[in-house]
N, C-alpha and C positions, 0 to 999 in steps of 0.2 A: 504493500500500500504506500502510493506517496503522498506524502502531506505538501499542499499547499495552502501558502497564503494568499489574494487577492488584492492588489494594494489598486483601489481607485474605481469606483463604482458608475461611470456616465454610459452613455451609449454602449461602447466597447464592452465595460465591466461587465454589466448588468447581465451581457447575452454569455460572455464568457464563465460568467459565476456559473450559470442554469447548469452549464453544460457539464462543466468538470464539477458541478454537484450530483451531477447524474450519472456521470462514467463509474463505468467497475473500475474498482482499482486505482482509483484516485480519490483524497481525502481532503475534502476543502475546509480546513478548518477553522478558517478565518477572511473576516472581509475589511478591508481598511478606507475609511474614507472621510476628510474630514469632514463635511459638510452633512454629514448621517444623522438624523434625528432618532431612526428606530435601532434597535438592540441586535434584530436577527432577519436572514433574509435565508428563508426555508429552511431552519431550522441550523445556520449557519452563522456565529456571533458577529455583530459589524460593530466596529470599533471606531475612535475618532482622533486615539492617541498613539503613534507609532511606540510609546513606553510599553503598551502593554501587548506587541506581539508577540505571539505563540512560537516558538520554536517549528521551522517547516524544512521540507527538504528544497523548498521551491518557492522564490517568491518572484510572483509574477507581475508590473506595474502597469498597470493600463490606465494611462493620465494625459496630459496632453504632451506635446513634444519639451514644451519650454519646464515643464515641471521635474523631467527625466533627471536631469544634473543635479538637482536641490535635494531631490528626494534620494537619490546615491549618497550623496552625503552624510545626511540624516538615519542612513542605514548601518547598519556594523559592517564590518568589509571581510567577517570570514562565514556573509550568506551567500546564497547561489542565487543573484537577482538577474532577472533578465527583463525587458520591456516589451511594448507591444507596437513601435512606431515603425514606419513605413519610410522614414526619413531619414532618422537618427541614429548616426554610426553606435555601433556596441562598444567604444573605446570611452561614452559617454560615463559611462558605469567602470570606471578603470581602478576607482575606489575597490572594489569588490573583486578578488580576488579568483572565485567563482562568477562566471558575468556569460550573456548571451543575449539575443534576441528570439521572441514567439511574436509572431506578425501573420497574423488571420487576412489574408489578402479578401476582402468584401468593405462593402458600404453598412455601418449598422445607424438604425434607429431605433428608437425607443417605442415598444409598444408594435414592431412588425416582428416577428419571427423568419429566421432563414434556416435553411436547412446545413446544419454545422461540418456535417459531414461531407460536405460537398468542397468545402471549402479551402482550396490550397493552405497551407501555415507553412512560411517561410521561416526555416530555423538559421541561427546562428550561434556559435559560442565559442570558448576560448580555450579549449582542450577535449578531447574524443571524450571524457570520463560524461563529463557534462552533459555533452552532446546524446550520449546515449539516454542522461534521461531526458533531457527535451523532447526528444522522437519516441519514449515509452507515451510521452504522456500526447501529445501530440495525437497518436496512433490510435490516441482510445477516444478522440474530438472528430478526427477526419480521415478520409482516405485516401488522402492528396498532401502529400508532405514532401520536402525538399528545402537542400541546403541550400542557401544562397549568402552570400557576405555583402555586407556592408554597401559596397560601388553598386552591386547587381541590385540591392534590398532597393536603392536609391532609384535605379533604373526602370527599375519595375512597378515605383509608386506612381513615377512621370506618365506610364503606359497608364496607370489605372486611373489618373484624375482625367486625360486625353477620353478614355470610352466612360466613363463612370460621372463626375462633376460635370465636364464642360457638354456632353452628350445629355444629361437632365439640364443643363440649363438653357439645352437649346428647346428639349420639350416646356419648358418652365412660356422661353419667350415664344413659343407657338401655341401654349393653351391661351397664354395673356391674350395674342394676337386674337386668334379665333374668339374668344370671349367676346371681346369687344365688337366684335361684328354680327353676334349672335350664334354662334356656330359650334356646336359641341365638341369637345374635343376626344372624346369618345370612340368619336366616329374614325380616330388616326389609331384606336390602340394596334387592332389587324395589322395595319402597318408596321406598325413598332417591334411586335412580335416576329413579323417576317424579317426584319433586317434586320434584327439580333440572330433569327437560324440561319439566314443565308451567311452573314460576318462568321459565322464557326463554324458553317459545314462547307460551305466554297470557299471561304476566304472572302475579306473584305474587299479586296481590289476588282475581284471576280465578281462581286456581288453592287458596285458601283453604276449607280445610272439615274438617271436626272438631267436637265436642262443644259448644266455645267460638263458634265461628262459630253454629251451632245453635241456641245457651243452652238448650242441653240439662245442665241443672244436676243431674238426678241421675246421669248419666253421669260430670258431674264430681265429683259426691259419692262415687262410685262407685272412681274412679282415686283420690283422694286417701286413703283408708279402707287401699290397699295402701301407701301411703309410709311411710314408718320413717324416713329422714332427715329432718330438720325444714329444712332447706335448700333440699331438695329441693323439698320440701312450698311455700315460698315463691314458689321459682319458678316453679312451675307455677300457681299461684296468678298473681302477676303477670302472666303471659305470657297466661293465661286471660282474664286482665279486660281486657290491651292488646287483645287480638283483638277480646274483643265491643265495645270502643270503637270501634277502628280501625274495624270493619264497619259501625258504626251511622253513620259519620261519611260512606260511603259514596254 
């Protein structure tokens, strides 16, 4: 049985407590968060004071980036802490003698459920002993596991805000748009769903097609003539001239 601690309760936490409260073979003994009003979260004590942690074989921080440094310090340097950031080299935690990264490659929010096991976990850490358990415990969350360090962690975050952030915020500025016109946006989900399967079972580049792809320029002349936001207007703009490069280059 391995005992972990959880240090930090927000979106990330929340989901990762559930999970490694429910795996065989792992022992969540503790939940750390300042900001915690309640005592216990499913039957798991949540604390407010790093004084009073429990002895674990694992303490895992899932906080924000800028809190990773502060919080190493504040910890004893002969635990096995590791973080949960997509960004932030493992050298951050250099205090700690035992040190690694657990990085769940997904989007979380509070109050949606995802399927954990699905979920790539990018491991890292600073000697094979460790390493070994990062991937026990790992093994028992998902079934998509792999090492990757620090340069690659960094590399692969860039990939993930590219299809993940800036790809919802383009649905974010097209439900605005549609709204405002009356037009549900609803009616795009089919859409959306399709070019998420074709991006991973053709391939993206294989799966491109659109006005821009085309250079079909009065089409585009056509879509820009309804934008009202001048932001807007840029982006699409941009996004239009990347595609017909990206194609050309083909």
């Amino acid at each position: 049985m391995i005992k972990i601690c959880l240090l930090g309760f927000g979106n990330l936490g929340q989901h990762v407590a559930a999970h490694l409260n429910a795996a065989e073979g792992l022992d969540l003994v503790q939940i750390y968060s300042p900001s915690q009003r309640e005592t216990s979260f499913d039957g798991v004590p949540l604390i407010n004071d790093l004084k009073q942690l429990k002895v674990a074989d694992l303490y895992i921080a899932a906080i924000s980036d800028d809190a990773i440094a502060n919080l190493s310090q504040n910890l004893p340097d002969d635990i096995f802490l590791v973080h949960t950031s997509g960004t932030v080299g493992m050298d951050v935690l250099s205090k700690q003698s035992k040190r690694g990264v657990f990085y769940p490659l997904q989007s979380f929010s509070k109050n949606h459920k995802v399927g954990f096991d699905q979920i790539p976990i990018c491991l890292e850490s600073n000697d094979a002993e460790t390493m070994l358990v990062l991937e026990k415990v790992a093994h028992k969350l998902s079934k998509k596991v792999v090492q990757i360090d620090s340069a690659q962690r960094l590399e692969l975050h860039f990939g993930a805000v590219l299809v993940n952030n800036f790809t919802n915020h383009l649905y974010a500025l097209s439900q605005k748009h549609l709204k405002n016109k009356g037009i549900a946006f609803d009616l795009l989900h089919p859409l959306i769903e399709e070019t998420t399967r074709k991006a991973m079972s053709i391939g993206a580049d294989a799966a491109q097609t659109g006005p821009a792809k085309r250079g079909d320029f009065k089409t585009i002349e056509r879509h820009m003539s309804l934008i009202e936001d001048q932001k807007l207007k840029e982006i699409y703009n941009l996004l239009s001239d990347s595609i017909r490069e990206h194609s050309k280059s083909k």
